[in-house]
N, C-alpha and C positions, 0 to 999 in steps of 0.2 A: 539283512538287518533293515529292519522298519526306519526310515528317516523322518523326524520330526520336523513340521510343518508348522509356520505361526501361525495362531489364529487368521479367518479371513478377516481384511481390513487392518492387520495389527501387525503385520511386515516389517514396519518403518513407524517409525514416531510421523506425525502431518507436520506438513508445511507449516501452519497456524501454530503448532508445539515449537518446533525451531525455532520462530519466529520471536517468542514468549522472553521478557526480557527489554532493557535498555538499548540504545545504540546509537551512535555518534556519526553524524556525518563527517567522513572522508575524503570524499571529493563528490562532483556533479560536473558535467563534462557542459563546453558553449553553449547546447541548446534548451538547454532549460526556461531560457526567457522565451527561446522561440515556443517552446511547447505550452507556456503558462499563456502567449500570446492566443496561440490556436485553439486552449480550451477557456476563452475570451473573459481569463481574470483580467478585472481592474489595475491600469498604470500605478495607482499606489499601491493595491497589493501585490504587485508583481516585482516592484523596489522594494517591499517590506522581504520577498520572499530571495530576491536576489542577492541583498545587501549580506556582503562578507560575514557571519557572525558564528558561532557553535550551535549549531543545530540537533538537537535529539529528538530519535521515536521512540515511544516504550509503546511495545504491545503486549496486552493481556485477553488471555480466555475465560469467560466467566467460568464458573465452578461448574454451569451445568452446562459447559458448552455450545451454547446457543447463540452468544454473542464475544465477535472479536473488535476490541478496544485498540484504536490509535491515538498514542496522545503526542500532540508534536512540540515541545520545548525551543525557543528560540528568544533572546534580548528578554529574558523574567517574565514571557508572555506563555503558556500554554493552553490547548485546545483539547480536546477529547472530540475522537470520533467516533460513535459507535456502528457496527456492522454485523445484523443477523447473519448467521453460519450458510442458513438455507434459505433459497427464497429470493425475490426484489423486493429492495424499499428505496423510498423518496427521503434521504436525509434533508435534515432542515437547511443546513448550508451546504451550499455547492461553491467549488471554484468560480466558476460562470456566473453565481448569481441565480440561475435559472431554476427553474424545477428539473430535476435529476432522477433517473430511475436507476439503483446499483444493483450489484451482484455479483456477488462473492463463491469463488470457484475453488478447490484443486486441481491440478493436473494431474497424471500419471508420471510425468515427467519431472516433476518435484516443484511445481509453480503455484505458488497461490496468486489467482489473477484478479482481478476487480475491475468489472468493464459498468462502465455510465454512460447512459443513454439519456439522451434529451426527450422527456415527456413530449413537448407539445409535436417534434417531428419523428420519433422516435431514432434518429440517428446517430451515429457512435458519438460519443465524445470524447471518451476517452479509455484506456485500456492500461493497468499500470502490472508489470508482472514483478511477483517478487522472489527470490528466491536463497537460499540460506548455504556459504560453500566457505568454505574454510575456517569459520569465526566472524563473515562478511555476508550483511546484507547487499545483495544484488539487486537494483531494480532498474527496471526500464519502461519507461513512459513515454504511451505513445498519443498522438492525436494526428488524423490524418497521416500525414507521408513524414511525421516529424517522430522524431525517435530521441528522446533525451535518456543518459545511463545514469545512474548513483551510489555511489559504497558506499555502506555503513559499517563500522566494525564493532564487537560489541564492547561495552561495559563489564568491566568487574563489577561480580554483586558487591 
């Protein structure tokens, strides 16, 4: 008997689909100041980012799939980030300040990754992995030798 095979590429829903949705921060483990230090955001916004408060991500895919949306909710303040699917781009803000080169990955191993590189030396800046496991976003952010972890759980629609 013939066994049915999914289409190529159609296995599994992508990282980016999981992703799709509200989410609540949960916890964020000590290093996170150290990490926001190493990819050389600002003292004040590094107090804005650290201060105790309800944090949400909502990410969205646009319809034609080409760009995935971070919008980050914290103190009645929100931000939208946009991120083409394929490709490098220079968003207009970066942590650093700096001009920033992104790029937005899947893994095979179920990671949607997002590595930023500093334009003028081309050198890592930073690396965030995300990944989707029980109803809990997973990330971990890294800069150099610094490795900060964060749950998110999701939202009821």
């Amino acid at each position: 008997m013939a066994q049915l095979e999914a289409p190529k590429g159609r296995s599994r829903m992508s990282v980016k689909s999981d992703m799709c949705g509200k989410w609540k921060l949960e916890s964020r483990d000590e290093h996170f100041e150290s990490f926001l230090t190493c990819r050389e955001v600002g003292w004040f916004l590094r107090k804005l980012m650290t201060t105790p408060a309800n944090v949400y991500q909502e990410y969205k895919l646009s319809p034609d799939n080409t760009t995935f949306t971070k919008i980050t909710s914290s103190m009645g303040r929100s931000t939208n980030y946009d991120m083409p699917v394929e490709g490098e781009y220079c968003p207009t803000k970066t942590l650093s300040g700096k001009q920033e080169l992104g790029r937005l990955f899947e893994t095979s191993g179920g990671n949607l990754i997002l590595e930023m590189r500093y334009v003028d030396t081309g050198n890592m800046a930073g690396i965030t992995r995300h990944r989707v496991e029980d109803n809990k976003l997973l990330l971990e952010m890294q800069c150099n030798d610094i490795i900060s972890k964060a749950v998110y759980t999701k939202c009821d629609s």
